[in-house]
C-alpha positions in Angstrom: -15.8 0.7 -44.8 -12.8 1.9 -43.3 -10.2 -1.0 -42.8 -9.9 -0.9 -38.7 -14.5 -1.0 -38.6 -14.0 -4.3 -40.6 -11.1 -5.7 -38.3 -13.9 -4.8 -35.4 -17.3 -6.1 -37.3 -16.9 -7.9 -40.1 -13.9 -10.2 -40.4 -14.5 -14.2 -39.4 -13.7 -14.0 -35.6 -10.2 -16.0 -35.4 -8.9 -13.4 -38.2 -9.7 -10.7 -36.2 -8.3 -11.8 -33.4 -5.3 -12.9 -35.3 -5.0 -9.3 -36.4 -5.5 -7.9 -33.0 -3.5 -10.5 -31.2 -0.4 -11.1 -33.2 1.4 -7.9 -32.9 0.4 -7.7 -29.3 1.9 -11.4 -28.8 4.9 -10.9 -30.5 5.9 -7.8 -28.0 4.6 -10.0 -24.6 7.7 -12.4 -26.7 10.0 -10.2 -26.9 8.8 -8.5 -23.5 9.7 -11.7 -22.1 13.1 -12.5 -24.0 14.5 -9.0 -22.8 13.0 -10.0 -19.1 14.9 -13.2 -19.4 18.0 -11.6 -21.0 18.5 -9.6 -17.5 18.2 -13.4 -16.0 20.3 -15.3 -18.6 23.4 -12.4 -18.2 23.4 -12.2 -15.0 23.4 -15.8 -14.6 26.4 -15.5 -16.3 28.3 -14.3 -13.6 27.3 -17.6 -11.8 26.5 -15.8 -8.6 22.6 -16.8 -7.4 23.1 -13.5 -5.2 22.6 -11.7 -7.9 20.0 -13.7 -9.6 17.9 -13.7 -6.9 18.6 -10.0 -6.2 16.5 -9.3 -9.3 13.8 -11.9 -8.6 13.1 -9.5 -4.8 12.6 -6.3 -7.1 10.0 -8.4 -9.6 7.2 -7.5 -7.4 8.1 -4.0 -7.1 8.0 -3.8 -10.7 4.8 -5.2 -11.1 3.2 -2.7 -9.2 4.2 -0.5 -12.2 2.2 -2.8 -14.1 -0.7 -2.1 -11.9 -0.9 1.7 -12.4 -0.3 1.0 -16.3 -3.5 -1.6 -15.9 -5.9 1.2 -13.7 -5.8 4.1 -16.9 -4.5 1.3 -19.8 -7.1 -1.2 -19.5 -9.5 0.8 -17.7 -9.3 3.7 -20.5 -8.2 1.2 -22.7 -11.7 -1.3 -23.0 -14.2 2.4 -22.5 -12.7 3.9 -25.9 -13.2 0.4 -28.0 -16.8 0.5 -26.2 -17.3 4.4 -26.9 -16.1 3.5 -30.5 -18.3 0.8 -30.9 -21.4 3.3 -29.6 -19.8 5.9 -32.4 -18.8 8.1 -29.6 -15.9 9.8 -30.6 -15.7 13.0 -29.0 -16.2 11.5 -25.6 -13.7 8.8 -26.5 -11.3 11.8 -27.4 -11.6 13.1 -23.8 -11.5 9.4 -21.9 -8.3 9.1 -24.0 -6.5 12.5 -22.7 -7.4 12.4 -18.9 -6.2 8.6 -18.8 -2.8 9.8 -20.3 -3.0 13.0 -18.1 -3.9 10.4 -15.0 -1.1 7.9 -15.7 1.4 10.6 -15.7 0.4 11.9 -12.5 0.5 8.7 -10.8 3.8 7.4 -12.2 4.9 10.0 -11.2 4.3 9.9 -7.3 4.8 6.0 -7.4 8.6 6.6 -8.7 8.8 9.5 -5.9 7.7 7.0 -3.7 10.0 4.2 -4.7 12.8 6.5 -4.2 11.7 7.9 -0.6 11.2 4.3 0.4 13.9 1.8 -1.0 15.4 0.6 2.0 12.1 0.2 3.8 10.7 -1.8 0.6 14.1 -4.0 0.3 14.1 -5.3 4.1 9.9 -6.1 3.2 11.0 -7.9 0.5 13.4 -10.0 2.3 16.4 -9.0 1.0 19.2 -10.8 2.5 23.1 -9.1 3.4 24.0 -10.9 0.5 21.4 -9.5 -1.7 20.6 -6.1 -0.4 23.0 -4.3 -2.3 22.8 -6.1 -6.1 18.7 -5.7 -5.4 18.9 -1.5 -4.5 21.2 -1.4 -7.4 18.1 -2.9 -9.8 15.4 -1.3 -7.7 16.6 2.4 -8.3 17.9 2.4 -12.2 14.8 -0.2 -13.2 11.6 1.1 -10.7 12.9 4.5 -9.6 14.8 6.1 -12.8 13.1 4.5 -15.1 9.4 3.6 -13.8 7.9 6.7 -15.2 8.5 5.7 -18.7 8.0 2.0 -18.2 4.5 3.2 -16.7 4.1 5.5 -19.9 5.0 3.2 -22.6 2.1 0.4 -21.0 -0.3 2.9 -20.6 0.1 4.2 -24.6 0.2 0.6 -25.8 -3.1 -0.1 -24.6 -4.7 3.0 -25.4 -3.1 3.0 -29.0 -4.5 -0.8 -29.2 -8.2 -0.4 -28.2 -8.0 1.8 -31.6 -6.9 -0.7 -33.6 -3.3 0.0 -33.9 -2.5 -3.2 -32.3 0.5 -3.3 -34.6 2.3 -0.1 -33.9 1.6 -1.5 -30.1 3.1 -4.3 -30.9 6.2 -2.8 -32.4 6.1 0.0 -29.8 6.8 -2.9 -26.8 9.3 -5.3 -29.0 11.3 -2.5 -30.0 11.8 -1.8 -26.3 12.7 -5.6 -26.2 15.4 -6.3 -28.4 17.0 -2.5 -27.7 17.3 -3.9 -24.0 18.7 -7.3 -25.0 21.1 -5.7 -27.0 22.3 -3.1 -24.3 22.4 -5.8 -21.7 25.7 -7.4 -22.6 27.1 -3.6 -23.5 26.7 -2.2 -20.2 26.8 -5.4 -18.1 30.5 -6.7 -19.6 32.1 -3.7 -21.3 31.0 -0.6 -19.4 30.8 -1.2 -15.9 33.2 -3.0 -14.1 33.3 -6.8 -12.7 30.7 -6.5 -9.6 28.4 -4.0 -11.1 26.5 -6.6 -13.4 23.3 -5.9 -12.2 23.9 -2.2 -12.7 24.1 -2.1 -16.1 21.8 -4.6 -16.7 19.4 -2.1 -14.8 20.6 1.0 -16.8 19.6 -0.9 -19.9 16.7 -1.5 -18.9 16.1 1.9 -17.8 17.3 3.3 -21.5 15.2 0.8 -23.1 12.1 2.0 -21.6 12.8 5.6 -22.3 13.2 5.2 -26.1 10.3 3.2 -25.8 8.7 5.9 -24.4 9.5 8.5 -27.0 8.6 5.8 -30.0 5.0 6.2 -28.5 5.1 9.4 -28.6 6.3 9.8 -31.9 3.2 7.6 -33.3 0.6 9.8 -31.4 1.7 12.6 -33.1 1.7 10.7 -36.6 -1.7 9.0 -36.5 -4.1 11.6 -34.3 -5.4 13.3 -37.0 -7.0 9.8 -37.7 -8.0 8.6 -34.3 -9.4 10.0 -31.1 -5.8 10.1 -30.3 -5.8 13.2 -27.9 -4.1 15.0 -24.7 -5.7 18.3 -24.9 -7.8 18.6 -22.1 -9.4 21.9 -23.7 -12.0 19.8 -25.2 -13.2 19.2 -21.5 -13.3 16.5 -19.0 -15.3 13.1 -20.0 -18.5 12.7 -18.5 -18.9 11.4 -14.9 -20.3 8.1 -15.9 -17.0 7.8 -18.3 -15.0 8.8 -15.3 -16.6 6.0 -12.9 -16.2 3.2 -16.0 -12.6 4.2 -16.2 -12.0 3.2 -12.8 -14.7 0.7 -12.4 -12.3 -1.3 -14.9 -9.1 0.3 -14.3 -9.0 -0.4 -10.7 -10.1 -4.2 -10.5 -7.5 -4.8 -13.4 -4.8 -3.4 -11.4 -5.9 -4.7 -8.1 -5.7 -7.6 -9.8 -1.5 -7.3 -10.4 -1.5 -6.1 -7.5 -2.9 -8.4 -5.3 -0.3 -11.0 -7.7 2.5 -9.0 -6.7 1.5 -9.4 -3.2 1.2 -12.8 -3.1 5.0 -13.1 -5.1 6.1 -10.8 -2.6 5.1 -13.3 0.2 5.8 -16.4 -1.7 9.7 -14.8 -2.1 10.1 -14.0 1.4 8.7 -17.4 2.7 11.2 -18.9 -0.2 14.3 -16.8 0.8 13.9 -18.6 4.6 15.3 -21.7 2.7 18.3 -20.1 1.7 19.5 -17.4 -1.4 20.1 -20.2 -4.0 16.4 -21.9 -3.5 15.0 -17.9 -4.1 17.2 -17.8 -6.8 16.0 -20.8 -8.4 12.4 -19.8 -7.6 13.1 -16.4 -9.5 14.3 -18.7 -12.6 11.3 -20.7 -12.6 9.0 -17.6 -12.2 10.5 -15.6 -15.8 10.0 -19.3 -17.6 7.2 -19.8 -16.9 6.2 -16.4 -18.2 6.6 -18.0 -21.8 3.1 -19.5 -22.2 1.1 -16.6 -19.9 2.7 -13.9 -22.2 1.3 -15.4 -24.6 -1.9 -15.8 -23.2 -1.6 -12.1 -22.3 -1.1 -11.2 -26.0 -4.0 -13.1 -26.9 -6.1 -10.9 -24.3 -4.9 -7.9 -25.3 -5.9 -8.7 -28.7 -9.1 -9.6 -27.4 -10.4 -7.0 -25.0 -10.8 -4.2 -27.9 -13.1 -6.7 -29.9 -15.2 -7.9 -27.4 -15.8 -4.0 -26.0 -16.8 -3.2 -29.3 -19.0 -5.8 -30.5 -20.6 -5.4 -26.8 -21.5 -1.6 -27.4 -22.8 -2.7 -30.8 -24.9 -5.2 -29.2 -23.6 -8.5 -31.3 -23.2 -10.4 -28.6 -22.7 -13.2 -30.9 -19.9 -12.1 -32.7 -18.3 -11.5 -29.1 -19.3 -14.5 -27.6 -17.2 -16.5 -30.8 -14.4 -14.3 -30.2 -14.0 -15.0 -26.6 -14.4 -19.0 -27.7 -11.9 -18.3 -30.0 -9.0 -16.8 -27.3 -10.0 -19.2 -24.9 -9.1 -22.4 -26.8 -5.9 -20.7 -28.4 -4.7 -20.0 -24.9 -5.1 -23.1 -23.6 -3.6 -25.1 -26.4 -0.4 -22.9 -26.0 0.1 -23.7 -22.2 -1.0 -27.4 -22.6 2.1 -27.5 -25.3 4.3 -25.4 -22.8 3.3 -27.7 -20.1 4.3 -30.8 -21.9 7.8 -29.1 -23.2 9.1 -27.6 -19.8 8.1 -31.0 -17.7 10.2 -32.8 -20.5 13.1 -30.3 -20.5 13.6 -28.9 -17.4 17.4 -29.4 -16.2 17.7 -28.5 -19.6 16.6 -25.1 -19.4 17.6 -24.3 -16.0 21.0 -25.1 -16.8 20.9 -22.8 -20.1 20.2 -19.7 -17.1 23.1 -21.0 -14.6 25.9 -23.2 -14.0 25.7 -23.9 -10.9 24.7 -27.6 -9.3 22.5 -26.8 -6.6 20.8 -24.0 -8.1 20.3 -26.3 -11.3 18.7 -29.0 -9.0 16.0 -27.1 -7.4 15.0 -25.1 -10.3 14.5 -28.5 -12.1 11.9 -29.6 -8.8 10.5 -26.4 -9.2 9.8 -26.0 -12.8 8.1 -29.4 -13.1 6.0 -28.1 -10.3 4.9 -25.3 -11.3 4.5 -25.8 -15.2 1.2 -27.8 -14.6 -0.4 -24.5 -13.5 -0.2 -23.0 -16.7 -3.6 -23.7 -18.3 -5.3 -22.6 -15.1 -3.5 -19.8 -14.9 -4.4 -18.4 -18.4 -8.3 -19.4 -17.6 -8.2 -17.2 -14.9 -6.8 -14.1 -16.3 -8.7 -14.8 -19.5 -12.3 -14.2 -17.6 -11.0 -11.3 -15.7 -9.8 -9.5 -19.1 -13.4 -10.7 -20.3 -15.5 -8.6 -17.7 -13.0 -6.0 -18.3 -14.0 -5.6 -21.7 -17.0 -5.7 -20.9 -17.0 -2.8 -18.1 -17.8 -5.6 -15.3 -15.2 -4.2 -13.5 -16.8 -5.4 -9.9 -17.2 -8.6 -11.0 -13.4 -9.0 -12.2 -12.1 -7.1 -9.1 -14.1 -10.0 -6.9 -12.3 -12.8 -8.7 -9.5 -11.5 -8.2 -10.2 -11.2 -4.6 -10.8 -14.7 -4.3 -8.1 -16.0 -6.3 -5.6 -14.0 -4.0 -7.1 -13.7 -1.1 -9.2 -17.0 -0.7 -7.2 -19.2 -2.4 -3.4 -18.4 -3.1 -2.0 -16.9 -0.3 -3.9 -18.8 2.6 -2.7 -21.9 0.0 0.6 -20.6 -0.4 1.1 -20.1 3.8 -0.6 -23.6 4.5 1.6 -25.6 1.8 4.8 -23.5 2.9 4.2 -24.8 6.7 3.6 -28.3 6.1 6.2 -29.2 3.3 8.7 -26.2 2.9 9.5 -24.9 -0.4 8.1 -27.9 -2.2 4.8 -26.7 -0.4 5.2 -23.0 -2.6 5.8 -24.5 -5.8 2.4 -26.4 -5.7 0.6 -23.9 -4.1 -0.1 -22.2 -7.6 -1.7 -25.2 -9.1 -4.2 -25.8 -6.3 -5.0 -22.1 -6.2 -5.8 -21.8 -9.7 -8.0 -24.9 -9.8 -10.0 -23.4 -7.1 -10.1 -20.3 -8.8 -10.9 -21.6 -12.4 -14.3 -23.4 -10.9 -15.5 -20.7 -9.0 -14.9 -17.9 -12.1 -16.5 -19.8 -14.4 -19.3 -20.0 -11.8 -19.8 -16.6 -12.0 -19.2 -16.5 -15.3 -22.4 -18.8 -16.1 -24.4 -17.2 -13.4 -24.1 -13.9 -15.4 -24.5 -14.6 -18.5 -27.8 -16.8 -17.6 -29.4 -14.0 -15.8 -27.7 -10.6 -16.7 -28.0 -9.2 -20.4 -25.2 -8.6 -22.1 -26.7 -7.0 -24.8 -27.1 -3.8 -22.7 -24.4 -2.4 -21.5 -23.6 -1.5 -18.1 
């Protein structure tokens, strides 16, 4: 039996997902170190301006994530369940018209960044102080650069629901540690004192479009193998292929979206209280990243296995490797939670020198960190109907878990206490949103079968 079958149906379930989930937690690693490295340089400079100017143009960002998440995971999770139904040809097709789609709406979202930059910075609260550090990051990182940031997403997760989880893996780190190591180049020796954050963004921007060509490269070396495909001359998928690509696709990147929206109005509420308390904030926000990347990894590595072993009706085998992810993801953010409540100054000081900023982030971290395990809970059953094609069921918790709980949370919390209101606001959220997920969760599974898929 070919090697990538066995990773899929044979091995012992924590193997596989070892396999699956390494590669794919080593790049969220050094995802996060490069994302951290624009933080930790241009803390450097000792100027929160700047710091914070980078946290406003986060959300942005994310929204890139989103439209990688609509064609990535939602043509991602049909081609590991077209596989596991030995379905090739139409997994061929699925896998050209989500690269085909992703391209076309890069595209227009970078167009759209462009048109609308000014407009987007004053909704984002930028401040005089900030305004011009934040349009330098927005237009290099989101505008330049967003098409390829989109691309390279979009081809890691299709590449992965084949099995190639570890040229995914080396796809996204390479991007990684290429942008950690052009950071100091073009932040220090290139552009002049002032333009920090304009070289850190024109690193950033080159990293992702070498990235961009390494995926390229490896879809032309292993498509003779896989389904691997952009010709469209073998026709369009099937309508019912069409509707599961989005059916996914668009709960998973309502999902970011509806994240970003709520960081969006969690940053402007936090940037009333003054540039170094949003700067401090955006700290926080990239550390805490360590333990959900993770988790993220671990998903990742999970979704193509469970979409598999669903087509192929072994709901047993699926059911172990969800088990499986679930208890490795929450070991890793109990240990994170223990380690940043412990050392907190600590690493807040390692990002910036200065007092004030040092002392907030400290509050804020030891806040924040005990959301961690909830947090992971929460995306973990949304990337679990995903891979399963529940894709209304995940769009709904993700509803809730914006709409009901964080941001009506997040305004309450921010009335009555302030910014110490907006750091707590995540843990009662996710709480809220862990009981009422796994609500669902043992509604459907005691009266839907999962055998048959949807």
């Amino acid at each position: 039996m070919d090697e990538k079958k066995r990773v899929f149906e044979e091995y012992h379930a924590l193997k596989a997902l070892t396999i699956m989930a390494v590669p794919a937690i080593i790049s969220q690693l050094i995802t996060l170190i490069y994302n951290i490295a624009d933080t930790w340089f241009i803390g450097l400079t000792d100027n929160p301006n700047m710091v914070a100017a980078c946290s406003l143009v986060l959300p942005v960002f994310m929204l890139s994530v989103s439209i990688s998440n609509l064609f990535g995971t939602g043509g991602g999770s049909l081609i590991s369940r077209l596989l596991g139904d030995k379905n090739e040809m139409e997994a061929k097709k699925v896998f050209a018209i989500s690269i085909w789609m992703s391209a076309l709406s890069a595209a227009i979202f970078v167009c759209l960044v462009m048109l609308f930059s000014e407009p987007l910075l004053t909704l984002l609260g930028a401040s005089n102080q900030t305004r011009d550090y934040a349009r330098q990051y927005l237009i290099y990182v989101v505008g330049v650069g967003g098409f390829f940031n989109v691309m390279s997403m979009v081809l890691s997760n299709l590449i992965r629901s084949v099995g190639y989880s570890k040229e995914a893996g080396i796809g996204i780190s390479f991007g990684g540690v290429l942008n950690i190591i052009l950071d100091p180049i073009f932040m220090f020796l290139i552009f002049p004192d002032g333009m920090e954050v304009t070289g850190a963004a024109v690193a950033t921007m080159l990293s992702n479009m070498i990235t961009f060509s390494y995926f390229v490269i490896i879809c032309i070396r292993i498509r003779k193998k896989t389904v691997i495909s952009v010709d469209i001359q073998h026709g369009l998928p099937e309508r019912k292929s069409l509707k599961a690509i989005f059916s996914v696709g668009i709960p998973a990147g309502v999902s970011v979206l509806l994240f970003d929206i709520a960081n969006m109005i969690a940053n402007k509420k936090m940037a009333i209280h003054g540039d170094t308390a949003l700067a401090a904030y955006g700290i926080v926000t990239k550390i805490e990243r360590l333990p959900l990347n993770i988790g993220i990894g671990i998903c990742l590595g999970m979704i193509p296995l469970i979409a598999y072993n669903y087509s192929a009706r072994n709901t047993k085998r699926m059911n172990q490797i969800f088990n499986c992810a679930r208890l490795l993801g929450v070991t890793t953010a109990v240990l994170c939670v223990i380690f940043y409540y412990s050392f907190s100054a600590q690493i807040i000081s390692f990002f910036i020198g200065d007092d004030e900023t040092i002392r907030l982030g400290t509050a804020f971290l030891r806040a924040r960190c005990f959301a961690t395990p909830f947090m992971f809970l929460c995306f973990n059953m949304v990337h679990y109907f995903n891979a399963i094609g529940r894709g209304k069921i995940s769009f709904w918790l993700a509803v809730v878990r914006q709409l009901v709980f964080n941001i009506p949370i997040l305004l309450i919390l921010n009335y009555i206490y302030g910014a110490d209101g907006l750091v707590w606001t995540q843990l009662i959220a996710d709480i809220c949103t862990v009981l009422f997920s796994y609500g669902v969760y043992f509604m459907v599974t005691k009266k839907k079968d999962l055998r048959t898929p949807k």
